[in-house]
MOPAC internal coordinates of N, CA, C and O (Angstrom, degrees):
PM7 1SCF
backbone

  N    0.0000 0     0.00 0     0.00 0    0    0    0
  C    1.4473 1     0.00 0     0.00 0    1    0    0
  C    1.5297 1   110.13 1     0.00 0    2    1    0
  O    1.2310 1   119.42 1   150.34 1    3    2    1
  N    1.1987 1   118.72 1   -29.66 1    3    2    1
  C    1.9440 1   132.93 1  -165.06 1    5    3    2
  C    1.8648 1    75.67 1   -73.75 1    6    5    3
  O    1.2310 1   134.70 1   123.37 1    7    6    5
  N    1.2113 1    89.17 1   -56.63 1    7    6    5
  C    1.9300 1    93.12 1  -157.30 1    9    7    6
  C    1.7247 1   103.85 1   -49.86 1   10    9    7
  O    1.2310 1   120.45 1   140.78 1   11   10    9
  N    1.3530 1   116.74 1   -39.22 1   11   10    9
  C    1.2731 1   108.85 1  -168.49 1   13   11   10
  C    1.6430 1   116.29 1   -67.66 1   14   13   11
  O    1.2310 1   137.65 1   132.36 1   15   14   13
  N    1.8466 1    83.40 1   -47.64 1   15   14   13
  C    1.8199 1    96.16 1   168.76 1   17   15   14
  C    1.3294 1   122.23 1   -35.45 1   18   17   15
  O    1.2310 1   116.00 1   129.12 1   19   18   17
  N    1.4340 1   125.19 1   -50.88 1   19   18   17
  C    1.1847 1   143.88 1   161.18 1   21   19   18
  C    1.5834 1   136.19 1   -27.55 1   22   21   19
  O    1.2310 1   125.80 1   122.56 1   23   22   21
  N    1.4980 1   106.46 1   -57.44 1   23   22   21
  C    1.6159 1   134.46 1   155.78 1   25   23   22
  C    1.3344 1    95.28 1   -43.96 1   26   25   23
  O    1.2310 1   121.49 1    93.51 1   27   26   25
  N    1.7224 1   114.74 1   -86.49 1   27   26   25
  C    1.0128 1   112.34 1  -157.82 1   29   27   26
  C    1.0993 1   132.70 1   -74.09 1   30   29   27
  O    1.2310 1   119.10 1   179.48 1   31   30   29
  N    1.7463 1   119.33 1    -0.52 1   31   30   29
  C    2.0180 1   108.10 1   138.97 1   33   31   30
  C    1.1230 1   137.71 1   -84.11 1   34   33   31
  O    1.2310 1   124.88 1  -173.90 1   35   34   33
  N    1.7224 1   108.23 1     6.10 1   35   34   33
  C    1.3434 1   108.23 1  -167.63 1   37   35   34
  C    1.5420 1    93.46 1  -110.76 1   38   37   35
  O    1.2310 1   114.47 1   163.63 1   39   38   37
  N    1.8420 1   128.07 1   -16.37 1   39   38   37
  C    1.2227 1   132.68 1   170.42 1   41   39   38
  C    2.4383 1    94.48 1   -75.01 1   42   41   39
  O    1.2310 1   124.58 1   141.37 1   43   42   41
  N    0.9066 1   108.81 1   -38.63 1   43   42   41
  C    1.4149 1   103.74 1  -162.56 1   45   43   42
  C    1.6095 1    93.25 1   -99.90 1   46   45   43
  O    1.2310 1   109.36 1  -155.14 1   47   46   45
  N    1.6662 1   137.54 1    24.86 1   47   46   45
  C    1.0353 1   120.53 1   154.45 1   49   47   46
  C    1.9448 1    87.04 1  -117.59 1   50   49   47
  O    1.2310 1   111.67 1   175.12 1   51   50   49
  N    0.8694 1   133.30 1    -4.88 1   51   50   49
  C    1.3570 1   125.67 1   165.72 1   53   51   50
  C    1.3481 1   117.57 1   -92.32 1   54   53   51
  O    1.2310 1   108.45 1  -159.59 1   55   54   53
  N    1.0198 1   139.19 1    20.41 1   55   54   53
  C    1.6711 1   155.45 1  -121.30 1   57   55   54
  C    1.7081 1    77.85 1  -145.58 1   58   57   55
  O    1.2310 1   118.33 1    83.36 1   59   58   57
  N    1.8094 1   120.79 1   -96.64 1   59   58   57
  C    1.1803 1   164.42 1  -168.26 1   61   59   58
  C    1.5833 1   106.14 1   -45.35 1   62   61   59
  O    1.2310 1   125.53 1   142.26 1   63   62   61
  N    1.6504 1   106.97 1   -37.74 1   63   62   61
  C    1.1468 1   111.67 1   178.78 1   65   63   62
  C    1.6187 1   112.14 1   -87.25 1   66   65   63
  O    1.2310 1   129.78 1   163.83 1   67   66   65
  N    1.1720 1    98.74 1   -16.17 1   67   66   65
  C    1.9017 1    99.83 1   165.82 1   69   67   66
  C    1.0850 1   111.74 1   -77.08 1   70   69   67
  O    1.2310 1   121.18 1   123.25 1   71   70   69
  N    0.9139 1   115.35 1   -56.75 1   71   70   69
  C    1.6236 1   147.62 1  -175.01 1   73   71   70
  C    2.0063 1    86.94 1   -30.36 1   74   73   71
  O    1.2310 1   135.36 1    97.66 1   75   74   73
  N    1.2863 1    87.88 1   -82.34 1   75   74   73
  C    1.8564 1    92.74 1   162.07 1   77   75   74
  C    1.3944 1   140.10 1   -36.54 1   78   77   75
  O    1.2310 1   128.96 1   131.68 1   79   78   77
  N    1.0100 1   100.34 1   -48.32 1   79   78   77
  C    1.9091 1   115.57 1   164.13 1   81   79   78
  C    1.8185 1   108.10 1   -45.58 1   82   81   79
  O    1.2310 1   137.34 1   132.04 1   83   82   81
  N    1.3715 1    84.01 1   -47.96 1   83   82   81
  C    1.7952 1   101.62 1  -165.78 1   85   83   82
  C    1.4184 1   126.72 1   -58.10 1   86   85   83
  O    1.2310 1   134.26 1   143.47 1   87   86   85
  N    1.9646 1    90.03 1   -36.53 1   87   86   85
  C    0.8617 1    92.58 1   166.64 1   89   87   86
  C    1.9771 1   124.37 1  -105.03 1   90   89   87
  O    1.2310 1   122.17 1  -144.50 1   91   90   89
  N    0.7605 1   113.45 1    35.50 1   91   90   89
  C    1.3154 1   133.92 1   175.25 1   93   91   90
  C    1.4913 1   127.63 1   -97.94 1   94   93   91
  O    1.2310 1   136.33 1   141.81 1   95   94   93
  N    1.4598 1    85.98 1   -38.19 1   95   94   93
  C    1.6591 1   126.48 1   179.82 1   97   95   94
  C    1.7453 1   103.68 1   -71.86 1   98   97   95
  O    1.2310 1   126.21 1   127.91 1   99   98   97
  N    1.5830 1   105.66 1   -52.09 1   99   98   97
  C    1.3577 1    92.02 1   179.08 1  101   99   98
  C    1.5020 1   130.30 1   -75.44 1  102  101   99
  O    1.2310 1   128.26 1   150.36 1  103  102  101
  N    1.8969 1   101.69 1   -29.64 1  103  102  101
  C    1.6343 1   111.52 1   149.60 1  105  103  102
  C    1.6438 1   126.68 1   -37.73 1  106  105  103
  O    1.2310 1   121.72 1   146.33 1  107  106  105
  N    1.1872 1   114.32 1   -33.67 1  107  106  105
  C    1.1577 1   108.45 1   172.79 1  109  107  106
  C    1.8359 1   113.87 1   -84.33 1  110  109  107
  O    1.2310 1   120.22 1   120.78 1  111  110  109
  N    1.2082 1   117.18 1   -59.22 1  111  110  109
  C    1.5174 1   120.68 1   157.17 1  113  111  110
  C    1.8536 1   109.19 1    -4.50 1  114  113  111
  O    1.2310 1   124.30 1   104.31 1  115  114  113
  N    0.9558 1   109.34 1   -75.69 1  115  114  113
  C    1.5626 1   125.95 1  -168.85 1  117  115  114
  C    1.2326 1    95.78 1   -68.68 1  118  117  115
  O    1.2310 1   116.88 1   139.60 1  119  118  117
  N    1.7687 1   123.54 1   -40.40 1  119  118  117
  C    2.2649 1    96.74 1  -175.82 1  121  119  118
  C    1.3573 1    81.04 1   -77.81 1  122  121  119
  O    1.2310 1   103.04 1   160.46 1  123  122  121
  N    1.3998 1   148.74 1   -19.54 1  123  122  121
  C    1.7905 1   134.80 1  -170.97 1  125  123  122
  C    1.6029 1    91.41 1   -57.16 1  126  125  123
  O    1.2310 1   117.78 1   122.08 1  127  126  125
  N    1.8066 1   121.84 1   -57.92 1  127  126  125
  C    1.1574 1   106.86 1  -150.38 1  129  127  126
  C    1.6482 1    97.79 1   -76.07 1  130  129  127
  O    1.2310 1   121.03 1   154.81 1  131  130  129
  N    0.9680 1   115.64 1   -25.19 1  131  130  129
  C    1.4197 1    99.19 1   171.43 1  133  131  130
  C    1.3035 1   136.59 1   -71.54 1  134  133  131
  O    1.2310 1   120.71 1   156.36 1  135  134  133
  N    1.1798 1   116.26 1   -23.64 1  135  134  133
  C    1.4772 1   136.66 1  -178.10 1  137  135  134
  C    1.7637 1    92.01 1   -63.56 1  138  137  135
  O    1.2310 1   123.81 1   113.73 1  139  138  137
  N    1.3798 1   110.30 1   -66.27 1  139  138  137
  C    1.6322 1   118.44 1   175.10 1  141  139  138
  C    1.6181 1   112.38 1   -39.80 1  142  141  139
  O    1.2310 1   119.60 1   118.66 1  143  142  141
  N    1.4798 1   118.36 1   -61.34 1  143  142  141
  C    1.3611 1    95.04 1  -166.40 1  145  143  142
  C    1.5278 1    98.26 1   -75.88 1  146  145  143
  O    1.2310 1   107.00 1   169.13 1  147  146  145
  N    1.1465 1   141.82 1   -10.87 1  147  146  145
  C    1.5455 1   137.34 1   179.87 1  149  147  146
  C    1.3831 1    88.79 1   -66.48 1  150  149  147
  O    1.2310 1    94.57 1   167.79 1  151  150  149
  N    0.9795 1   161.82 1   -12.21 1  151  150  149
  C    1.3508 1   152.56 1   178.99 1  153  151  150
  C    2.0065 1   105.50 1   -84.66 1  154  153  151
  O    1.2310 1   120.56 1   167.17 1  155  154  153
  N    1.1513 1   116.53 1   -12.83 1  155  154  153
  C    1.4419 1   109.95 1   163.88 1  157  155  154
  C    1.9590 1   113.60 1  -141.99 1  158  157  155
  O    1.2310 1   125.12 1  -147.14 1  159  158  157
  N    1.3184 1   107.78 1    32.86 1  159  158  157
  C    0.9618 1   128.37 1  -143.57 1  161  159  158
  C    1.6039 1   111.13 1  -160.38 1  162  161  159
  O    1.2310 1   125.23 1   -53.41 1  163  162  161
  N    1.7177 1   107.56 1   126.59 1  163  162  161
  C    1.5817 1    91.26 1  -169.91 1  165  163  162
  C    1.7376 1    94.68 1   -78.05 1  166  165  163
  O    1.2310 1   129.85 1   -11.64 1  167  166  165
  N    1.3952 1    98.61 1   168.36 1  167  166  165
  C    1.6171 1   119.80 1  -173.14 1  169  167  166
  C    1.7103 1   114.89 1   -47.06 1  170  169  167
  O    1.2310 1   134.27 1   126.32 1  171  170  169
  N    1.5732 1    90.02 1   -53.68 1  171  170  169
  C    1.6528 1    87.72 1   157.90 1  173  171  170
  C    1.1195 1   148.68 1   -35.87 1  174  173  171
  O    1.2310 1   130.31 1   115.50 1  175  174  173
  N    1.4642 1    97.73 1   -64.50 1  175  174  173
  C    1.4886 1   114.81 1  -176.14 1  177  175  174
  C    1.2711 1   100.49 1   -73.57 1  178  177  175
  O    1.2310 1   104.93 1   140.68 1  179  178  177
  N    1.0859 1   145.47 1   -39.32 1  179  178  177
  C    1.4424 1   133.03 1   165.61 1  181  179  178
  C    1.0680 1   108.86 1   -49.19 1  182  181  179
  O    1.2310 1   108.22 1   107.42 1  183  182  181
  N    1.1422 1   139.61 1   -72.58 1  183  182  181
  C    1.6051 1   140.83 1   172.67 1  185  183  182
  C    1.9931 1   111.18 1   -15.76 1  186  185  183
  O    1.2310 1   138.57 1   116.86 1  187  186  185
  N    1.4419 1    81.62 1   -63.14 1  187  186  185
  C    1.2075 1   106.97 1  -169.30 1  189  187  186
  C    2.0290 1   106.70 1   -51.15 1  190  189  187
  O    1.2310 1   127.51 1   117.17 1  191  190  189
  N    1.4085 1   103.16 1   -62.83 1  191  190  189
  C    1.7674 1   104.76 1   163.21 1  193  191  190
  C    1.2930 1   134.38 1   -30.20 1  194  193  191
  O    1.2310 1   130.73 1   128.31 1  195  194  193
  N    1.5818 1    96.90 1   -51.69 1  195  194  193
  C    1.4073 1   110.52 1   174.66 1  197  195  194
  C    1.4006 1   107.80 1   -67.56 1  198  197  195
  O    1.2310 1   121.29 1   135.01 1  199  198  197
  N    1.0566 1   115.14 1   -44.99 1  199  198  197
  C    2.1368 1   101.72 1  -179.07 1  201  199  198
  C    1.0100 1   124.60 1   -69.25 1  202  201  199
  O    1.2310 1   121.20 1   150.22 1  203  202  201
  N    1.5623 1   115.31 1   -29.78 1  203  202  201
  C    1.1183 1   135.23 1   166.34 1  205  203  202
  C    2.1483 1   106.54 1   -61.07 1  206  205  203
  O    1.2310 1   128.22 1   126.36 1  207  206  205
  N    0.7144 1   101.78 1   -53.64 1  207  206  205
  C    1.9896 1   103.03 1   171.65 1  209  207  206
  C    1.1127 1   100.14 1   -42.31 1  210  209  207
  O    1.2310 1   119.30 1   108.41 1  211  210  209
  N    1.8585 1   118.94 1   -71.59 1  211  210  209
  C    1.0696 1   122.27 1  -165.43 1  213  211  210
  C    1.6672 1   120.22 1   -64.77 1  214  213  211
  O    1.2310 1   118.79 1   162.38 1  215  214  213
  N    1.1902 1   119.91 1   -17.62 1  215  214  213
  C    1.3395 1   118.46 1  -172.04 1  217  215  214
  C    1.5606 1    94.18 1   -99.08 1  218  217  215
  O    1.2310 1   109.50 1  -176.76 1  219  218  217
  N    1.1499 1   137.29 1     3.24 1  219  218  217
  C    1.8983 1   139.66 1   167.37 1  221  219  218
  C    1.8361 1    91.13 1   -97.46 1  222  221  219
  O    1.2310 1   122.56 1   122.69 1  223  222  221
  N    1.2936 1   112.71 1   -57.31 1  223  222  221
  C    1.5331 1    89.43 1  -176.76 1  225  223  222
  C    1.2298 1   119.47 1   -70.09 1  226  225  223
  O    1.2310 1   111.67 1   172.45 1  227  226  225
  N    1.2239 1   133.29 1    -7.55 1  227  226  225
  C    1.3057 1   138.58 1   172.33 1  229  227  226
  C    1.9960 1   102.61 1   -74.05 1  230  229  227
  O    1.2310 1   129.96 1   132.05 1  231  230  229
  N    0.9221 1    98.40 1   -47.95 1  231  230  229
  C    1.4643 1    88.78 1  -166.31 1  233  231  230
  C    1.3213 1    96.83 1   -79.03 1  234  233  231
  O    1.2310 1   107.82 1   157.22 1  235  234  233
  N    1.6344 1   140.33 1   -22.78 1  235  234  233
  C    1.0691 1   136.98 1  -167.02 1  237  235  234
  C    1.9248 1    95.82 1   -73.86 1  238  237  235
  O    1.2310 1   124.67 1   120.05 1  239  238  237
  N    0.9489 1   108.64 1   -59.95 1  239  238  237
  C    1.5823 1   111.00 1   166.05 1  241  239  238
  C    1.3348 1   124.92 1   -41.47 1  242  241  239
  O    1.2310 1   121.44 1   127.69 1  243  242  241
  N    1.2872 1   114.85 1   -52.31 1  243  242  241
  C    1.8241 1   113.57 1   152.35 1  245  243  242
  C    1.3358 1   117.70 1   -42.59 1  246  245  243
  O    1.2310 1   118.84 1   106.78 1  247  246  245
  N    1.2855 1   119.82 1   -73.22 1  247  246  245
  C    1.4242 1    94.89 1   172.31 1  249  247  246
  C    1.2572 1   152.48 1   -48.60 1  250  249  247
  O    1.2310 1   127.86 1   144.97 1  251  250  249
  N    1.4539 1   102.47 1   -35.03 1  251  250  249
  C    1.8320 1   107.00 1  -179.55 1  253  251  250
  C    1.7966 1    91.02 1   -58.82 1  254  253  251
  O    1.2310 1   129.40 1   118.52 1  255  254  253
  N    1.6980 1    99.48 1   -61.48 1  255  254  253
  C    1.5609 1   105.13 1  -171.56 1  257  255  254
  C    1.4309 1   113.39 1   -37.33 1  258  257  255
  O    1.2310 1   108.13 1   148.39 1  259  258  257
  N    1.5812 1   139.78 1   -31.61 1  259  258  257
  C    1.0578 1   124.22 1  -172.88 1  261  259  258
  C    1.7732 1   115.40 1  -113.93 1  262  261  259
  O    1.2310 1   133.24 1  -165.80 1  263  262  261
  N    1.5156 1    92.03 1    14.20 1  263  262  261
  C    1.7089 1   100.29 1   151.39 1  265  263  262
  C    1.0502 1   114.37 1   -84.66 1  266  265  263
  O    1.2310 1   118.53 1   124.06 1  267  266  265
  N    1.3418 1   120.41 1   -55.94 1  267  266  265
  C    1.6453 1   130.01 1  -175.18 1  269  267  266
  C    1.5657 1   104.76 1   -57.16 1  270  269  267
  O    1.2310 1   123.38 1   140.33 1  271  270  269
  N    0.9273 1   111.13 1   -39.67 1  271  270  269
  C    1.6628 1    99.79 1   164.76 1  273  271  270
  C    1.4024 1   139.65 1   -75.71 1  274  273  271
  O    1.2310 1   124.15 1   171.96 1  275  274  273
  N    1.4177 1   109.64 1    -8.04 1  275  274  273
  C    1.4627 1   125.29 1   177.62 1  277  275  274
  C    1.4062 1    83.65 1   -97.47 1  278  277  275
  O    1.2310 1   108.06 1   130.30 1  279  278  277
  N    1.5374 1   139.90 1   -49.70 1  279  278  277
  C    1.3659 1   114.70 1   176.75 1  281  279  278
  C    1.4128 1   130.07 1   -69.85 1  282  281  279
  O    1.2310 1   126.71 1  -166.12 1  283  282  281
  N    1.1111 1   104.70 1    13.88 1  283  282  281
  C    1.5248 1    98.67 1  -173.72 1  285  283  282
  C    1.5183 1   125.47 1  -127.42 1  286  285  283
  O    1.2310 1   125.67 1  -177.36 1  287  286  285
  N    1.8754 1   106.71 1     2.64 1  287  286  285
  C    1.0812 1   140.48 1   157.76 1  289  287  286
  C    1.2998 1   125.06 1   -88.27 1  290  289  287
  O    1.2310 1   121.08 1   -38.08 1  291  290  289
  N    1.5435 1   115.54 1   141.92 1  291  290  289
  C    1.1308 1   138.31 1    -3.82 1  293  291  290
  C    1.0675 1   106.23 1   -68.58 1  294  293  291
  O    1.2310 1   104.56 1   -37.93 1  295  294  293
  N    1.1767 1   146.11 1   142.07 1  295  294  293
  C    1.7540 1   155.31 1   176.03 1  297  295  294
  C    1.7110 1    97.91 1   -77.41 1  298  297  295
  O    1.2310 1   135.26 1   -91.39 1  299  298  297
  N    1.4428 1    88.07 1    88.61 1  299  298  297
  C    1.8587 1    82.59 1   173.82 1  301  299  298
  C    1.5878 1   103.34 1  -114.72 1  302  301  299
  O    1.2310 1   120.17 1   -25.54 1  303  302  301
  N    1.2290 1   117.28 1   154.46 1  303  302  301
  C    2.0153 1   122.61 1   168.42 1  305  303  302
  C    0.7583 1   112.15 1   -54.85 1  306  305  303
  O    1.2310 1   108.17 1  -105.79 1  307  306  305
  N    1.7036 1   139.71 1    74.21 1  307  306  305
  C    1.5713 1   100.04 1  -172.70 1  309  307  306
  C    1.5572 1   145.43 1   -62.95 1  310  309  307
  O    1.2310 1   136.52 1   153.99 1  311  310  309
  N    1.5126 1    85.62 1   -26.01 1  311  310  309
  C    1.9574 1   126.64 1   174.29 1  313  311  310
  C    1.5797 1    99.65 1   -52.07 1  314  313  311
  O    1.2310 1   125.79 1   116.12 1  315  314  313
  N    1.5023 1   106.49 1   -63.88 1  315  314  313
  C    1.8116 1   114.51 1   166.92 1  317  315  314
  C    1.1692 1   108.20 1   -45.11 1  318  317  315
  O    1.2310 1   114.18 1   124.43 1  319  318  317
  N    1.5625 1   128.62 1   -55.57 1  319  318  317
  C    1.5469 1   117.41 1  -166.17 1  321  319  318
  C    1.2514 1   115.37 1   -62.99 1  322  321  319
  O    1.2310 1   117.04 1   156.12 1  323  322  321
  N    1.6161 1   123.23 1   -23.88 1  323  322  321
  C    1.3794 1   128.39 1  -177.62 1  325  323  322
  C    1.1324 1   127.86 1   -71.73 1  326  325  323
  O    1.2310 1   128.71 1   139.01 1  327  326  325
  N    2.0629 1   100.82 1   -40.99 1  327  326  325
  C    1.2437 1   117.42 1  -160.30 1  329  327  326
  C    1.5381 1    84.32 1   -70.17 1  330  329  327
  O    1.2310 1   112.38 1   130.89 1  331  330  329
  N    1.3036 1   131.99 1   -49.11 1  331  330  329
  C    1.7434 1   134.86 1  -164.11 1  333  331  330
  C    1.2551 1   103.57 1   -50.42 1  334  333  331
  O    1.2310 1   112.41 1   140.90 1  335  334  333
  N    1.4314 1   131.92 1   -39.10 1  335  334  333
  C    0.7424 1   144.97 1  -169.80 1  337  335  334
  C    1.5103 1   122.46 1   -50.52 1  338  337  335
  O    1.2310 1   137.19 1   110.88 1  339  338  337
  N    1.4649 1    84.30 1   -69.12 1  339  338  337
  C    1.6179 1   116.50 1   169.42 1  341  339  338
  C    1.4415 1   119.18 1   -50.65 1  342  341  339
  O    1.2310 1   120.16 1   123.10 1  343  342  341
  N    1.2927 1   117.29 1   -56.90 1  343  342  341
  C    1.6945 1   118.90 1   151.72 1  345  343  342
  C    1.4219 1   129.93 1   -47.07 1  346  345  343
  O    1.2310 1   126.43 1   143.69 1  347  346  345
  N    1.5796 1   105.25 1   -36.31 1  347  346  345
  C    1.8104 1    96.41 1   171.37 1  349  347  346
  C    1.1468 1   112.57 1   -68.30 1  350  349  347
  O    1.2310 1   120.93 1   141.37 1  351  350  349
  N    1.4618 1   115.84 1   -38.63 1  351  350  349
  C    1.3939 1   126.31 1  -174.60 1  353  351  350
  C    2.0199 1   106.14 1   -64.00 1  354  353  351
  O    1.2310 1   122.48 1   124.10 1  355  354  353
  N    1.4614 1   112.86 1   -55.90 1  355  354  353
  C    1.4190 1    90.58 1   165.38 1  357  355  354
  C    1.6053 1   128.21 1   -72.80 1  358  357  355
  O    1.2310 1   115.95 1  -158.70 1  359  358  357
  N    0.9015 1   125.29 1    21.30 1  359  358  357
  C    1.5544 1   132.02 1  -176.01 1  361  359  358
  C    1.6034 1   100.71 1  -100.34 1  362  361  359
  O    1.2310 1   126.04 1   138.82 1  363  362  361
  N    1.1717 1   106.00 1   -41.18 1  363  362  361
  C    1.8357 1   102.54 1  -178.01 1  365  363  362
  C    1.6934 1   111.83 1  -110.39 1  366  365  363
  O    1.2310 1   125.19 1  -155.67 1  367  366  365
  N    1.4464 1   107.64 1    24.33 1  367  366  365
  C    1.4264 1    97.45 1   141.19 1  369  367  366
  C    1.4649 1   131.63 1   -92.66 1  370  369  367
  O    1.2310 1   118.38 1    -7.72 1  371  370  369
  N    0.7629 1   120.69 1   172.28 1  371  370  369
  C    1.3062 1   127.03 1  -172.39 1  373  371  370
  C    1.5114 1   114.76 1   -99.08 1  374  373  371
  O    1.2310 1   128.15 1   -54.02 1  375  374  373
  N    1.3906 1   101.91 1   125.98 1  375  374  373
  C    1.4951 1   105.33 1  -174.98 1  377  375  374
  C    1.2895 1   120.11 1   -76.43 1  378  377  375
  O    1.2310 1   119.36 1   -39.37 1  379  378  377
  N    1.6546 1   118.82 1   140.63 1  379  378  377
  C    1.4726 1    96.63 1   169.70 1  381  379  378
  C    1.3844 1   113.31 1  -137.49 1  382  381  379
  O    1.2310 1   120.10 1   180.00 1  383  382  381

C-alpha cells in the first residue's frame, strides 16, 4: 500500500509538473507569434494582435463553455428518475 502511495505522488507530482511545462510552452508559442509578426510589423502592433487573438479565443471558449453548461444543468438521473418511477408505480398496484 506505502509502495502504491508512493507511485501515485510521484505519478501526480509528474502529472502537474507537465501540466506546467505546457503551459509555459504555450507562453512561449504566442511571444514566437509575436516576435514573427514584429518582424514586418511595429513591436506594438504585434503585441497588440496577439492579445487581441488571445482575448477572441478566450471569449470564444467562454462561450461554447458556458452553453455546454447551461445545457447540461440541472444534472438530473434521468434513467434514476424513471427507474423510481417505475417502482413507485409497481408498489401501488395492487397485487393479485
Amino acid at each position: 500500500m506505502k509502495q502504491k502511495a508512493g507511485a501515485l505522488g510521484l505519478g501526480a507530482g509528474l502529472l502537474a509538473a507537465a501540466a506546467l511545462l505546457a503551459v509555459l510552452a504555450l507562453g512561449f508559442l504566442f511571444a514566437t507569434v509575436a516576435a514573427a509578426l514584429a518582424t514586418f510589423l511595429p513591436t506594438w502592433l504585434a503585441l497588440l494582435l496577439t492579445t487581441a487573438l488571445l482575448v477572441l479565443l478566450g471569449a470564444i471558449l467562454g462561450l461554447v463553455g458556458r452553453a455546454s453548461v447551461r445545457k447540461g444543468t440541472p444534472p438530473l438521473p434521468q434513467q434514476a428518475i424513471t427507474e423510481a418511477k417505475r417502482t413507485t408505480e409497481a408498489i401501488k398496484e395492487p397485487t393479485r
